[in-house]
N, C-alpha and C positions, 0 to 999 in steps of 0.2 A: 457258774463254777461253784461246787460246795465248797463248805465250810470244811477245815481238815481240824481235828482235834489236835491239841499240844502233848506232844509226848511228855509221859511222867518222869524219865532222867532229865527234862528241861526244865520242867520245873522243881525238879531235887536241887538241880545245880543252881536254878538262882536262889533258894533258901541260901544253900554254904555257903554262896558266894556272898551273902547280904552279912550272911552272919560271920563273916571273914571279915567284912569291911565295918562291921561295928566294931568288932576287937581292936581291927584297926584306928579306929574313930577314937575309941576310949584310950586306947595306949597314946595316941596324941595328946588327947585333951588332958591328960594328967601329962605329960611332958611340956604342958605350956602350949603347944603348938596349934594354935586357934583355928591357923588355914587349912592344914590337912585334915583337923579334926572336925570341922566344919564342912571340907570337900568328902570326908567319908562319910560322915553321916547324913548328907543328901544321896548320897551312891545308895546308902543301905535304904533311904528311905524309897526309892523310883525302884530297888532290886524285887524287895518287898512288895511293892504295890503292884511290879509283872507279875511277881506270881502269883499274889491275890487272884489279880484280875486272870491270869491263866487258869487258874482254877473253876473260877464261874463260867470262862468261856466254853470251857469243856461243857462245864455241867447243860448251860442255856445247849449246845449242839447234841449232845447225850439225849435231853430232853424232847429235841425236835426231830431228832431220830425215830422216837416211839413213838411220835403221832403220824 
């Protein structure tokens, strides 16, 4: 079965979404609230690293494309 590329509004959306849950994260952490501030900024940290890694996966199937 091929590899299917990640559509590019998937991974637009999990940027915003990472970078939503960091806003969130910070407006915690300066309210004191250690839990939520600490449960959003692992959210942003795993949202982050899909779309990292959604990015090179395209790139590695892009690449195996041409050959």
């Amino acid at each position: 079965m091929p590899k299917k590329k990640i559509h590019v509004m998937i991974i637009l959306a999990l940027f915003i979404n990472a970078m939503a849950m960091l806003l969130f994260a910070i407006d915690n952490i300066q309210l004191n609230n250690l839990g939520p501030g600490i449960t959003f900024t692992l959210l942003t940290i795993v949202l982050f690293s899909f779309g990292v890694y959604s990015i090179v996966r395209n790139k590695k199937i892009k690449e195996a494309a041409k050959r």
